[in-house]
SERO-4910 file (N, C-alpha, C, O; in steps of 0.05 Angstrom, whole numbers):
BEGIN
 pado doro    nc1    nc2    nc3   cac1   cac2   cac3    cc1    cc2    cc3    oc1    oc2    oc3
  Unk    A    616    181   1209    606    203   1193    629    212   1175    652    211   1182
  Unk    A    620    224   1147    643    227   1129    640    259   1134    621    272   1142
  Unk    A    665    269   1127    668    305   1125    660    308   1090    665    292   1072
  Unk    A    649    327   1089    648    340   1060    661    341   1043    654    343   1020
  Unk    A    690    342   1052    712    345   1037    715    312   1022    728    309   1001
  Unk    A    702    293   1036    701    267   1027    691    254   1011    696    232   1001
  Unk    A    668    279   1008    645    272    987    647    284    960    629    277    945
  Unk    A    669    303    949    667    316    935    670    301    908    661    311    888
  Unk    A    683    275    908    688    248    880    658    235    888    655    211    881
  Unk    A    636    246    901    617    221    904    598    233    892    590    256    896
  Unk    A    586    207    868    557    217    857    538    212    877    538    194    894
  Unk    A    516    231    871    492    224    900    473    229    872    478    242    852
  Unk    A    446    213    882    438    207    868    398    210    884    394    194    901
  Unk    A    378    226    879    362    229    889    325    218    870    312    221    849
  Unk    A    323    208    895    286    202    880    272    217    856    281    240    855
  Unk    A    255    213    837    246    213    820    219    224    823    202    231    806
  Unk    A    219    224    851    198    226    871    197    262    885    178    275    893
  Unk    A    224    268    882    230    289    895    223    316    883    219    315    858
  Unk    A    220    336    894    215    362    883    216    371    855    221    351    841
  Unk    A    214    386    845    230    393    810    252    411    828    276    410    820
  Unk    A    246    425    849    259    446    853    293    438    864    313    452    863
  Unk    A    291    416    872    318    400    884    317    407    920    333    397    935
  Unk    A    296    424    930    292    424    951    293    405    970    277    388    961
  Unk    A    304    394    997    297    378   1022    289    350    999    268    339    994
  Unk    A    310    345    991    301    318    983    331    300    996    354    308    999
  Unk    A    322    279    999    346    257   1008    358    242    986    345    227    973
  Unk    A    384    247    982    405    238    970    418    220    976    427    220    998
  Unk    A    424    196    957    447    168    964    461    166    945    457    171    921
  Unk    A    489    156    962    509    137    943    520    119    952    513    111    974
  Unk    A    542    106    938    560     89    955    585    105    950    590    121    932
  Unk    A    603     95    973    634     98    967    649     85    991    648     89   1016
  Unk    A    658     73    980    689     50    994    659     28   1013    661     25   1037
  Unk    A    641     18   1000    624     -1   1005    607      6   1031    598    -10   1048
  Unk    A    604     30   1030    582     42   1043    558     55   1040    567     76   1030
  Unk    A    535     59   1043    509     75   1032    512     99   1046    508    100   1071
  Unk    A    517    119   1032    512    139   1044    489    164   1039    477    168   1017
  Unk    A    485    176   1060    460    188   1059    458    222   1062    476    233   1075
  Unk    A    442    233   1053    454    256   1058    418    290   1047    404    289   1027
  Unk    A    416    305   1064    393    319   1053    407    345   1033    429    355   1038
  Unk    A    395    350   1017    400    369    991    399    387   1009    423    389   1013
  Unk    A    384    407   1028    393    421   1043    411    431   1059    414    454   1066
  Unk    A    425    409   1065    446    403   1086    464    380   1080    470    362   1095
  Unk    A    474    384   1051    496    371   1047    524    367   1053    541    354   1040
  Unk    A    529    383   1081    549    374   1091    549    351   1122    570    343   1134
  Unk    A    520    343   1128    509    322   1137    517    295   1133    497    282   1125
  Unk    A    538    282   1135    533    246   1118    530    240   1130    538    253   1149
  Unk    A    513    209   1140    500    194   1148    509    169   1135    497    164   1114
  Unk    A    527    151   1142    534    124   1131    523     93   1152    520     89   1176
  Unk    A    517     72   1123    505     52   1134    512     26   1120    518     34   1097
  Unk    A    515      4   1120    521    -15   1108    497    -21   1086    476     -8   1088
  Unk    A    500    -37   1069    486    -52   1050    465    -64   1062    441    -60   1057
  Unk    A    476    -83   1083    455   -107   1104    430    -85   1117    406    -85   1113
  Unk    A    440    -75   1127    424    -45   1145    409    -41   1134    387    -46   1143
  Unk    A    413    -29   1103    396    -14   1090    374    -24   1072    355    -12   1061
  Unk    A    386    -60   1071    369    -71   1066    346    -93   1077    330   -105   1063
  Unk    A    351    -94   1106    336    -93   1121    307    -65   1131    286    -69   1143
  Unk    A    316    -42   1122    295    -21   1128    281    -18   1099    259     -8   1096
  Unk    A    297    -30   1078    286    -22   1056    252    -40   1051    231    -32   1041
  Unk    A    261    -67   1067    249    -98   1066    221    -76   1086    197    -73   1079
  Unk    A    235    -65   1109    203    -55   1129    183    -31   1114    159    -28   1114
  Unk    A    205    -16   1102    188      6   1082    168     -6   1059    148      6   1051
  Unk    A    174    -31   1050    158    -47   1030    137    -58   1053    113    -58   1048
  Unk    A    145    -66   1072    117    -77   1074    108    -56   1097    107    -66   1120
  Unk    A    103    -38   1095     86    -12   1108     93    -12   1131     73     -5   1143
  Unk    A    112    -15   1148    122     -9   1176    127     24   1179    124     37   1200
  Unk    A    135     34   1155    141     64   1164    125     82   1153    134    104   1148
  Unk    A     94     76   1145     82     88   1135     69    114   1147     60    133   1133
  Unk    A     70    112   1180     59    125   1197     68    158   1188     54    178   1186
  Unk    A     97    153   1184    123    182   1179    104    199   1153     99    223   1152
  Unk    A     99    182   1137     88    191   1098     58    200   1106     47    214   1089
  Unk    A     45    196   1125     17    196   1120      0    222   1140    -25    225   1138
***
C-alpha cells in the first residue's frame, strides 16, 4: 500500500462514466509500474496491483463475471 504522501506526482485518472459531481468514483494510475487504485472519497486509500492482475479481472469484467456487483 502506498502513503499519500506518495501520490502527490501521480496523475489519477477517473471514468467518463462517473458522476459530474467527482463524487465516490474510482480513480487509476500507474507509478514505478504499478496500477494503482484509489476512491475520490477517500483518497488517502491506495490499493496497488500489477498489470497481469489487472488484466486478468479486466478479461472477467468483459465477459460478465462481475455483473452481479452493477445490477
Amino acid at each position: 500500500m502506498r502513503t499519500p504522501e506518495m501520490a502527490d506526482d501521480i496523475k489519477w485518472q477517473k471514468s467518463s462514466f462517473s458522476g459530474g459531481g467527482g463524487e465516490q468514483c474510482l480513480e487509476t494510475a500507474e507509478s514505478d509500474g504499478q496500477i494503482l487504485f484509489r476512491e475520490s472519497d477517500n483518497p488517502d486509500l491506495i490499493i496497488t496491483t500489477s498489470r497481469e492482475k489487472l488484466a486478468a479481472f479486466i478479461l472477467g469484467v468483459k465477459a460478465g463475471e462481475f455483473d452481479h456487483f452493477v445490477s
